[in-house]
C-alpha positions as CSV (number, residue, x, y, z in Angstrom):
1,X,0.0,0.0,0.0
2,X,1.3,3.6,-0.8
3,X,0.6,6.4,1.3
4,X,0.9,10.2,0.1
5,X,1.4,13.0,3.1
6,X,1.1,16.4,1.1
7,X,0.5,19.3,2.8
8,X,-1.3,22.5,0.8
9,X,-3.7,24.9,0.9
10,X,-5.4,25.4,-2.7
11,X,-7.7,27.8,-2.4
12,X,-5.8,30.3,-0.8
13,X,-2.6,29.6,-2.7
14,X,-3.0,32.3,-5.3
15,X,-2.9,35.0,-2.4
16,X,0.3,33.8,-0.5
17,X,3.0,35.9,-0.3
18,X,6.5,34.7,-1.0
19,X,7.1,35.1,2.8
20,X,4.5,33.4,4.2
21,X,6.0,30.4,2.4
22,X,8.5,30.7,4.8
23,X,5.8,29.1,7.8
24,X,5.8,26.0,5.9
25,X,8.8,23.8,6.3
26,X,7.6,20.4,5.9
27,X,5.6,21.5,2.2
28,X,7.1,18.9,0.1
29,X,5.4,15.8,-1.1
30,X,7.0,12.6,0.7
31,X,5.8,9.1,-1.0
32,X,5.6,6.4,2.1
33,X,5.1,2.8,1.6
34,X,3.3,1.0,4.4
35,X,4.5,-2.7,3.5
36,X,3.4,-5.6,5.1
37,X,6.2,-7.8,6.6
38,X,6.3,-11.2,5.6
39,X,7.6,-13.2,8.2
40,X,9.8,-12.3,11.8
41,X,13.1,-13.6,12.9
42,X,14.0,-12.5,16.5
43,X,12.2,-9.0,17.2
44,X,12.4,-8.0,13.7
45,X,10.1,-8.1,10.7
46,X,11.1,-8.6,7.3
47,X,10.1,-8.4,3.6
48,X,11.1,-9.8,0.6
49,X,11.9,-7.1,-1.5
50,X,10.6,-8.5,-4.7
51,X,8.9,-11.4,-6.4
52,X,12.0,-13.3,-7.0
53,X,12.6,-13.3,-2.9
54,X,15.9,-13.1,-3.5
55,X,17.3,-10.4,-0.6
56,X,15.4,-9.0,2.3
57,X,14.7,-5.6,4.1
58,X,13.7,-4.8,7.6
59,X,10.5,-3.8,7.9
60,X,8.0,-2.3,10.6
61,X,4.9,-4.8,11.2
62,X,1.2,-3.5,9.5
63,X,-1.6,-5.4,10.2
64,X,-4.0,-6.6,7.1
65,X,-7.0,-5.6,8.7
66,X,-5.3,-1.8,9.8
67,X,-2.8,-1.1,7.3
68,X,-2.1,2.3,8.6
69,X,-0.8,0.9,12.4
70,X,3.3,-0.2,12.8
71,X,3.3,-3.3,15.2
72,X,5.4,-1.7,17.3
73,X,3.7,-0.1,20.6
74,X,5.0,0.9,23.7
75,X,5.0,-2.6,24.8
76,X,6.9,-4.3,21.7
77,X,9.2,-1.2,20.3
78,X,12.7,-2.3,20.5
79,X,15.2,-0.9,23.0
80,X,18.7,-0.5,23.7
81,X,21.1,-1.8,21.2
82,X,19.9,-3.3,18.0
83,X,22.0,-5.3,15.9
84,X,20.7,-5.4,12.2
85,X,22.0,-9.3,10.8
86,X,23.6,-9.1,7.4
87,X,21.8,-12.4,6.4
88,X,18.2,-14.1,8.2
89,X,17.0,-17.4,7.7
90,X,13.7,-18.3,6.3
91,X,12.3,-21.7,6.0
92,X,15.4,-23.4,6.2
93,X,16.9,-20.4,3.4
94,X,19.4,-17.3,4.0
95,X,18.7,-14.4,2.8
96,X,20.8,-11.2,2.3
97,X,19.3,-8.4,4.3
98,X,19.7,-5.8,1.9
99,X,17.1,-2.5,2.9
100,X,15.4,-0.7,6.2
101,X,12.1,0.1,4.8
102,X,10.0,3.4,5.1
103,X,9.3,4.3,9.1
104,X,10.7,0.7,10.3
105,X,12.0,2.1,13.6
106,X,10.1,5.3,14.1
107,X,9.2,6.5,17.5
108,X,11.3,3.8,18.8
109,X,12.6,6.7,21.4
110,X,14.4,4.2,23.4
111,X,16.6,2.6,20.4
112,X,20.5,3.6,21.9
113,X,22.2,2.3,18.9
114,X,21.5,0.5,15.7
115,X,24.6,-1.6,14.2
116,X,24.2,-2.2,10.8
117,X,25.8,-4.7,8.5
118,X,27.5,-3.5,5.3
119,X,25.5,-5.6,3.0
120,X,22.4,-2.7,3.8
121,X,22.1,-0.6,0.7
122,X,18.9,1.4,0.9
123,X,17.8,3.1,3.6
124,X,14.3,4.6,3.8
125,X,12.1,7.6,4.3
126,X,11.8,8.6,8.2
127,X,13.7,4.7,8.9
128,X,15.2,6.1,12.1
129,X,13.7,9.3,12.8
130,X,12.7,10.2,16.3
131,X,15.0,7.4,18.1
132,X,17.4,7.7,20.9
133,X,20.9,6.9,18.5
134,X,23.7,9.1,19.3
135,X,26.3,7.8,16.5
136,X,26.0,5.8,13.6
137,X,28.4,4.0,11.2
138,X,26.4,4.0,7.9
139,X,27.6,1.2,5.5
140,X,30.2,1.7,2.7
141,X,28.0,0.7,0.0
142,X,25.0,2.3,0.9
143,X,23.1,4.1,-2.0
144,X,19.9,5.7,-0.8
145,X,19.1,7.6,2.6
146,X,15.2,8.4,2.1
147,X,13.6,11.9,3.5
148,X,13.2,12.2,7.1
149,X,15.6,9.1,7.7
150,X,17.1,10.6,11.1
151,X,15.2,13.7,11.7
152,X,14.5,14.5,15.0
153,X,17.3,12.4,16.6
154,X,18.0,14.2,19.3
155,X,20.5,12.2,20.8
156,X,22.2,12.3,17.3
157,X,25.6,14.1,18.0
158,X,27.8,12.8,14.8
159,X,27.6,11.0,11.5
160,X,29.5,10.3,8.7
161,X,28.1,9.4,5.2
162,X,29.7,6.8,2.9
163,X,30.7,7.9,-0.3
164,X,28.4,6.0,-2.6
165,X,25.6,8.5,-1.3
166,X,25.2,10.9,-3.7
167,X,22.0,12.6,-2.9
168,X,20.8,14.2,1.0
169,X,17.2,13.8,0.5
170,X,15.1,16.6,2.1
171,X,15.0,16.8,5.6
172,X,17.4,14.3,6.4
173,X,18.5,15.6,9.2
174,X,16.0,18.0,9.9
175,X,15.7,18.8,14.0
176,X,18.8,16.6,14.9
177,X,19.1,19.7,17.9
178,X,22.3,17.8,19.1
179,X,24.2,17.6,15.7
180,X,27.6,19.1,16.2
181,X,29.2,18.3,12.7
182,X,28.3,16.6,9.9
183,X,30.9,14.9,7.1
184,X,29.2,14.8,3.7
185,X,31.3,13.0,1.4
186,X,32.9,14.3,-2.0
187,X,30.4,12.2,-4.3
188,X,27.6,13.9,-3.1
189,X,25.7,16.2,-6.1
190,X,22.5,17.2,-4.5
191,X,21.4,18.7,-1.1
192,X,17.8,19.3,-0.8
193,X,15.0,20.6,1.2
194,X,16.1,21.3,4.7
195,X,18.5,18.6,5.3
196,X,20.2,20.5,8.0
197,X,17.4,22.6,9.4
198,X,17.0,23.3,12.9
199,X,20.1,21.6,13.7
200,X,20.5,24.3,16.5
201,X,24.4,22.8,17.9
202,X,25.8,22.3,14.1
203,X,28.9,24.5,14.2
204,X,30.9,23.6,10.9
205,X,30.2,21.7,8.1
206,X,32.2,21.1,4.7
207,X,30.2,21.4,1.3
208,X,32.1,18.8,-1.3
209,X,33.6,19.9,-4.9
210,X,31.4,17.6,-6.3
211,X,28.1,20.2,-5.1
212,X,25.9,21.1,-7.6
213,X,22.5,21.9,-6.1
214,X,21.6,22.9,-3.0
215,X,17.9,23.7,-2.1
216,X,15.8,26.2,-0.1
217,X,16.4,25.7,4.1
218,X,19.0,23.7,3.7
219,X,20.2,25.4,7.1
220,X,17.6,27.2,8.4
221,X,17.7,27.4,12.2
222,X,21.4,26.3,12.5
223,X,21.7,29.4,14.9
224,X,25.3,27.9,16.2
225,X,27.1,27.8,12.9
226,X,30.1,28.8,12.9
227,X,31.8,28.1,9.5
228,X,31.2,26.2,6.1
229,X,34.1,25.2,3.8
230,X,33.4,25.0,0.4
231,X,35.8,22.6,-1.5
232,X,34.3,23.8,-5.0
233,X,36.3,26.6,-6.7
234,X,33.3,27.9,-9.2
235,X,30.6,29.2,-7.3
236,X,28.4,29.4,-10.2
237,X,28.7,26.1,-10.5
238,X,25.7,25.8,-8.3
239,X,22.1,25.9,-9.2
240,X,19.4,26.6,-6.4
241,X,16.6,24.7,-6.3
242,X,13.2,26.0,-5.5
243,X,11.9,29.9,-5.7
244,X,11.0,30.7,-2.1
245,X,12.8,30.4,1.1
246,X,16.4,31.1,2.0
247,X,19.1,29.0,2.3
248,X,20.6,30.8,5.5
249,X,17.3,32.1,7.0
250,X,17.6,31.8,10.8
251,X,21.1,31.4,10.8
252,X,23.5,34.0,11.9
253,X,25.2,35.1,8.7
254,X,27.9,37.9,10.0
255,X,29.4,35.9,12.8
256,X,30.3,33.4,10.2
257,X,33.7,32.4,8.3
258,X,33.4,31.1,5.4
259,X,36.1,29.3,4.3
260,X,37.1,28.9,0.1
261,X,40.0,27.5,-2.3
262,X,43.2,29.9,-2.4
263,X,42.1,32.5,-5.3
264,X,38.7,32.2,-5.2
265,X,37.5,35.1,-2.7
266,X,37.0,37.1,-5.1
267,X,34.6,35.2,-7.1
268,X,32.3,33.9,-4.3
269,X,32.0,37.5,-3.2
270,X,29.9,38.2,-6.3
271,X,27.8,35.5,-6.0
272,X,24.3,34.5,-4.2
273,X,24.4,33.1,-1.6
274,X,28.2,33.6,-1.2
275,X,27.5,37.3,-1.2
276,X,25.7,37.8,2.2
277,X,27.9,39.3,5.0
278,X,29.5,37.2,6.2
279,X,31.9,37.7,9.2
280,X,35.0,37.1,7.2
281,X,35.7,35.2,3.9
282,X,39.1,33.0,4.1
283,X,41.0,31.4,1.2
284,X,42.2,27.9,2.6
285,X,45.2,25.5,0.3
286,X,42.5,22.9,0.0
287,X,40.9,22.9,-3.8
288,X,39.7,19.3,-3.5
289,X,39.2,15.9,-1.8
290,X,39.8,13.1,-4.2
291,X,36.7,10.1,-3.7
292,X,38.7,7.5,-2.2
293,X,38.1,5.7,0.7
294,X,40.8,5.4,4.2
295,X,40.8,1.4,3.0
296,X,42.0,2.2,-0.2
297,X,44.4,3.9,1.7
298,X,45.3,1.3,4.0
299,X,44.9,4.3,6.4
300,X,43.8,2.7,10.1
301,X,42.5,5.0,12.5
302,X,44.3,4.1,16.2
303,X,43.5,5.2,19.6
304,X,45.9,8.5,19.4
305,X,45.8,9.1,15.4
306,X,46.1,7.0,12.4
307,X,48.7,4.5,10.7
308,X,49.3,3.8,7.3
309,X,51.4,1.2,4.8
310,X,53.7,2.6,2.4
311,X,55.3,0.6,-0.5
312,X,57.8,3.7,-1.0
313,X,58.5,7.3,-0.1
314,X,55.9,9.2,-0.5
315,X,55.1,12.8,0.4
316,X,52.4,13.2,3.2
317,X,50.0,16.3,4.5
318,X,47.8,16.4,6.8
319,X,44.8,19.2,7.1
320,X,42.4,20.5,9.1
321,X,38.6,21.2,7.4
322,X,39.8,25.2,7.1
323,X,42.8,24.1,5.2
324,X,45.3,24.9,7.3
325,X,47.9,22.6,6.7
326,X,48.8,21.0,10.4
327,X,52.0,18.4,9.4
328,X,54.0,18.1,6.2
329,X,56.6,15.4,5.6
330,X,57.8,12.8,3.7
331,X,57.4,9.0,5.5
332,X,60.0,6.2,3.9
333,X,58.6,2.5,2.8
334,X,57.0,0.8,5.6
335,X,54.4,0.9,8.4
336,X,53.9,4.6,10.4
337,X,52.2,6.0,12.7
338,X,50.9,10.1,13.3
339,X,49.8,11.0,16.2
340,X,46.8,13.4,15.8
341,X,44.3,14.9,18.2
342,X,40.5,14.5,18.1
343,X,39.4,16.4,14.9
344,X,38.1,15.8,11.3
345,X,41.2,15.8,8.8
346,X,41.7,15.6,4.5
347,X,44.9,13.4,4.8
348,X,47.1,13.6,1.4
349,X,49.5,10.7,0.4
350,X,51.0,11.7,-2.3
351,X,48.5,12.3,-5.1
352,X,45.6,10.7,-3.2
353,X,43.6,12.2,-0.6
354,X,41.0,11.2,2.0
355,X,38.8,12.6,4.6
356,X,38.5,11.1,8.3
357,X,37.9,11.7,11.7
358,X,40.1,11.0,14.7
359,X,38.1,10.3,18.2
């Protein structure tokens, strides 16, 4: 069964004023799909995802008779830590668990922490929104995260996104009040409706070369950021989706620093949204984070910074997301170690560069 949420107002649309669209933040049409699980294993439901029942997904419980009511209540919501299996069995078959469908753990406010398995490669609308996660480590293949999938975690303090995701659905993030920073990978193309809004504690966030789009509220309410680094060098290269609605409206504009590839100033100063008055506008030596992941690195995060393989000398930088550049050197063949404190780096070896975090 599909289920469309829209929310309008026809017969008073012709008389709106471009302001009063402002009000509306959730205007958008979402699709839902209310599926019906097909059998359970442990405390979850599942579903085959098509005819030829060849892979799985999670699924919340609907009843035939009530189609509009998750199984889950008070009584039967799952709690604590939930571990997600990468395969189920099924009649005496395994199956690859390969989805979390629409709303499957919604409301489930005492949810701590989800592990999921990397075989997971859709995730979908509102999956885990209003749960009590506080981190999550999102699988390396994943290729869809639907609308709504984590808003209104409040517990929700850090994430970072694969880089097969190439699109931040609207409202993705959307009330996540505890959010500090958020990595979004150099793949992704697309940010759209208020993926960020009302994220009142994010403080910095990185926007990938890669951009292309960005829509209307995309950070509306972030009344604590403090800085945005562009890795893009062509702010025109941009298109803005949508007519009403601003991108920073609610946030606080001239106490920010704005952070942009060396010998671009100049060029982002002319340009909307680029152009608002902002606190300061810094040129940074980054122009770029190449798409490859820490593995194909052989980069290992440790307890006090990373380590790293080497099959021969190879010049190494290390900087920080406002592209100041904290080490520079040049390691030998073999196994190292660099000690680093507790930050979010683009690590360069040699002509190769990656972006991680250190605890």
């Amino acid at each position: 069964m599909i289920k469309k949420t829209t929310f309008f107002l026809l017969a008073l649309l012709p008389i709106f004023s471009q302001n009063s669209w402002a009000v509306f933040d959730e205007e958008d049409e979402i699709e839902e799909k209310n599926e019906i699980a097909d059998f359970k294993e442990g405390n979850l439901y599942y579903r085959f995802i098509d005819e030829s029942q060849t892979s799985v997904a999670v699924s919340p419980r609907y009843e035939e008779e009530e189609e509009d009511v998750p199984g889950y209540d008070a009584e039967t919501a799952p709690k604590g830590k939930i571990t997600i299996p990468a395969t189920v069995i099924y009649k005496g078959k395994t199956y690859p668990v390969t989805a979390i469908d629409d709303k499957t753990f919604e409301y489930c406010k005492e949810i701590t922490e989800i592990l999921l398995p990397q075989s997971i490669t859709s995730i979908g609308t509102s999956a885990f929104s209003h749960t009590g996660i506080s981190t999550l480590q999102l699988p390396q293949q994943l290729k869809t995260l639907g609308s709504y999938a984590f808003s209104k975690c409040l517990q929700l303090s850090e994430i970072s996104i694969p880089n097969s995701i190439t699109n931040l659905n609207s409202s993705l993030f959307h009330g996540c009040s505890n959010l500090h920073k958020v990595e979004v990978p150099n793949a992704v193309t697309t940010i759209e409706y208020g993926v960020f809004g009302n994220c009142s504690s994010l403080e910095e966030i990185t926007l990938p070369e890669t951009l292309t789009q960005i829509d209307r509220h995309v950070f509306k309410g972030c009344d604590n950021l403090q800085r945005i680094t562009c890795l893009f060098s062509n702010p025109n290269q941009l298109k803005y989706l949508g007519i009403y609605g601003e991108i920073f409206e609610g946030t606080p504009v001239n106490s920010m620093i704005l952070f942009v590839p060396k010998g671009c100033k100049a060029e982002f100063e002319k340009v909307y949204p680029w152009n608002k008055k902002f606190k300061e506008i810094r040129e940074s030596e980054i122009t770029g984070v190449a798409t490859v992941t820490t593995e194909e690195l052989h980069i290992l995060r440790t307890e006090k910074g990373i380590s790293f393989s080497l099959s021969q000398a190879t010049p190494i930088r290390v900087y920080d997301l406002t592209g100041q550049l904290r080490l520079q050197t040049i390691h030998p063949a073999g196994q190292h170690t660099l000690a680093l404190p507790g930050g979010t780096y683009i690590v360069k070896l040699g002509t190769k560069s990656t972006k991680l975090t250190v605890n």
